[in-house]
Backbone bond lengths (Angstrom), bond angles and torsions (degrees), N, CA, C in turn:
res aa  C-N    CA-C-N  psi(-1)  N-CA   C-N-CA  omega(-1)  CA-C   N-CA-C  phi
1 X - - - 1.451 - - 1.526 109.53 -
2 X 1.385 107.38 134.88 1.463 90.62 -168.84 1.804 97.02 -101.75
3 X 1.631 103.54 177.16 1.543 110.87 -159.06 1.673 104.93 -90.53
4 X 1.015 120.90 107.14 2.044 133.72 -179.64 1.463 98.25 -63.24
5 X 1.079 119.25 135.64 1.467 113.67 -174.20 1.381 103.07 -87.97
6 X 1.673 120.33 159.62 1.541 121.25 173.80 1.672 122.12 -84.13
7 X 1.624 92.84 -23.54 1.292 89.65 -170.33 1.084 107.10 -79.37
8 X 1.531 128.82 161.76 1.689 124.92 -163.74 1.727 108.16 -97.06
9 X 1.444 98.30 -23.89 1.330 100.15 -174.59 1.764 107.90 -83.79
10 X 1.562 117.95 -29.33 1.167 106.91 167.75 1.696 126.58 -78.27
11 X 1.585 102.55 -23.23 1.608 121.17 178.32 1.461 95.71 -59.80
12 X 1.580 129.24 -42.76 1.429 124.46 165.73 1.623 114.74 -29.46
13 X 1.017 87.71 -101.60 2.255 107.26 170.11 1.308 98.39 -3.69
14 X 1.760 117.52 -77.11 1.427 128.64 -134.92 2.120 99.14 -84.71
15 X 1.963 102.54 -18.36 1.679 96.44 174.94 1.323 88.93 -78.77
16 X 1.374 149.19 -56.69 0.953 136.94 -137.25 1.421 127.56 -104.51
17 X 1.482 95.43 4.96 1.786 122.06 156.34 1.085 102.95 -90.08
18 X 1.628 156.35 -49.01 1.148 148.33 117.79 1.577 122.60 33.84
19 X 1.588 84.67 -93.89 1.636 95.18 -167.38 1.817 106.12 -76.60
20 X 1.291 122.07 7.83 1.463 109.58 -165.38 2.308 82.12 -115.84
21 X 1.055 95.31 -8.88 1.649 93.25 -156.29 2.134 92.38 -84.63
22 X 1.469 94.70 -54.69 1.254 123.87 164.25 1.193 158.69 -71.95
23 X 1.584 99.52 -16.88 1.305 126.24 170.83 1.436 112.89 52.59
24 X 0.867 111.23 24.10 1.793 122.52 169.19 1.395 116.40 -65.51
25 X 1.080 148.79 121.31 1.521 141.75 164.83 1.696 100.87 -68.36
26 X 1.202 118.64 152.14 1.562 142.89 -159.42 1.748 81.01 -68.07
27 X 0.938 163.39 -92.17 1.118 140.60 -147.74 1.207 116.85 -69.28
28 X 1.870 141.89 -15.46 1.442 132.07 152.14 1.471 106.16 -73.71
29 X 1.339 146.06 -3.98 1.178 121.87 -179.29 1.835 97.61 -118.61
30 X 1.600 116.47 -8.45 1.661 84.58 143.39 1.043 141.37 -89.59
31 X 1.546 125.52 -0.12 1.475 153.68 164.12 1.406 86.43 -53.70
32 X 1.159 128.30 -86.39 1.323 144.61 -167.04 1.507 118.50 -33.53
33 X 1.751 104.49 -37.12 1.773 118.55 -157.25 1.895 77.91 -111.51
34 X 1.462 119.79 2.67 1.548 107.06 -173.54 1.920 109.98 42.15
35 X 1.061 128.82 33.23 1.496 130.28 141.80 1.744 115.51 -92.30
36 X 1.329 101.39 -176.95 1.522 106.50 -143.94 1.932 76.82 -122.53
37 X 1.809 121.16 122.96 0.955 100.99 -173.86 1.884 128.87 -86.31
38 X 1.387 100.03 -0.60 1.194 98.02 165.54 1.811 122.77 -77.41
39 X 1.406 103.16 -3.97 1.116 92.21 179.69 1.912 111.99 -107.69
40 X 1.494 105.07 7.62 1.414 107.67 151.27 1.723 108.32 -79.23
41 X 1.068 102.06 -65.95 1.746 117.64 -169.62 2.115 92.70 -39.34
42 X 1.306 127.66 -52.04 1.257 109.35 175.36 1.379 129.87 -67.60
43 X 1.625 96.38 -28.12 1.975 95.29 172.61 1.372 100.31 -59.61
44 X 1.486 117.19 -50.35 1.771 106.67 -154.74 1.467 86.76 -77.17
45 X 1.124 151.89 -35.21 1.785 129.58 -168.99 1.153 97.28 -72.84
46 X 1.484 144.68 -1.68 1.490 152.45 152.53 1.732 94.46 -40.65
47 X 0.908 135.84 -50.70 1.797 149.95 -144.06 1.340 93.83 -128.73
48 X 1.385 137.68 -8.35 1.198 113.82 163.17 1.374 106.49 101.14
49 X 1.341 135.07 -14.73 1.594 133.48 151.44 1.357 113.55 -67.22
50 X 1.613 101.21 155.81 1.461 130.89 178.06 1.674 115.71 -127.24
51 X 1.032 128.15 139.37 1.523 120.75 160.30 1.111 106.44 -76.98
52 X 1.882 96.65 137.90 1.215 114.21 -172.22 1.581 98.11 -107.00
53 X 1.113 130.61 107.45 1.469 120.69 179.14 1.488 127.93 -64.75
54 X 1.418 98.57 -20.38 1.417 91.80 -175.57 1.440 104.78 -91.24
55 X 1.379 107.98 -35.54 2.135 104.27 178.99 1.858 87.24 -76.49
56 X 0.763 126.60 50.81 1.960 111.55 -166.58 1.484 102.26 -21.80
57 X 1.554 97.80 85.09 1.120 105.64 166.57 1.771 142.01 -172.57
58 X 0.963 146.54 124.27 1.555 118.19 -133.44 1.853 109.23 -88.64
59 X 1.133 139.24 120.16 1.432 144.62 -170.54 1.455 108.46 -111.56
């Protein structure tokens, strides 16, 4: 399992290097990272991002 970062501003970068590297939509690549995806989607609205589903990607 690999390590999800805490900080929100780097958890940014590393979902959205992720889903652009992998092409995973936010619920196969927290399957994948075994996190729970509402509890990405609330860190990043911590900072004021949203997933964007159609760019799969959080802005």
């Amino acid at each position: 399992m690999e390590m999800i970062p805490k900080d929100p501003y780097i958890l940014l970068g590393f979902i959205n290097l992720k889903l652009r590297d992998y092409q995973f939509d936010l619920e196969g690549l927290c399957e994948d990272l075994g996190a729970e995806p509402a509890e990405i989607t609330e860190k990043l609205a911590g900072i004021g991002c949203r997933y964007d589903r159609e760019r799969n990607q959080f802005v």
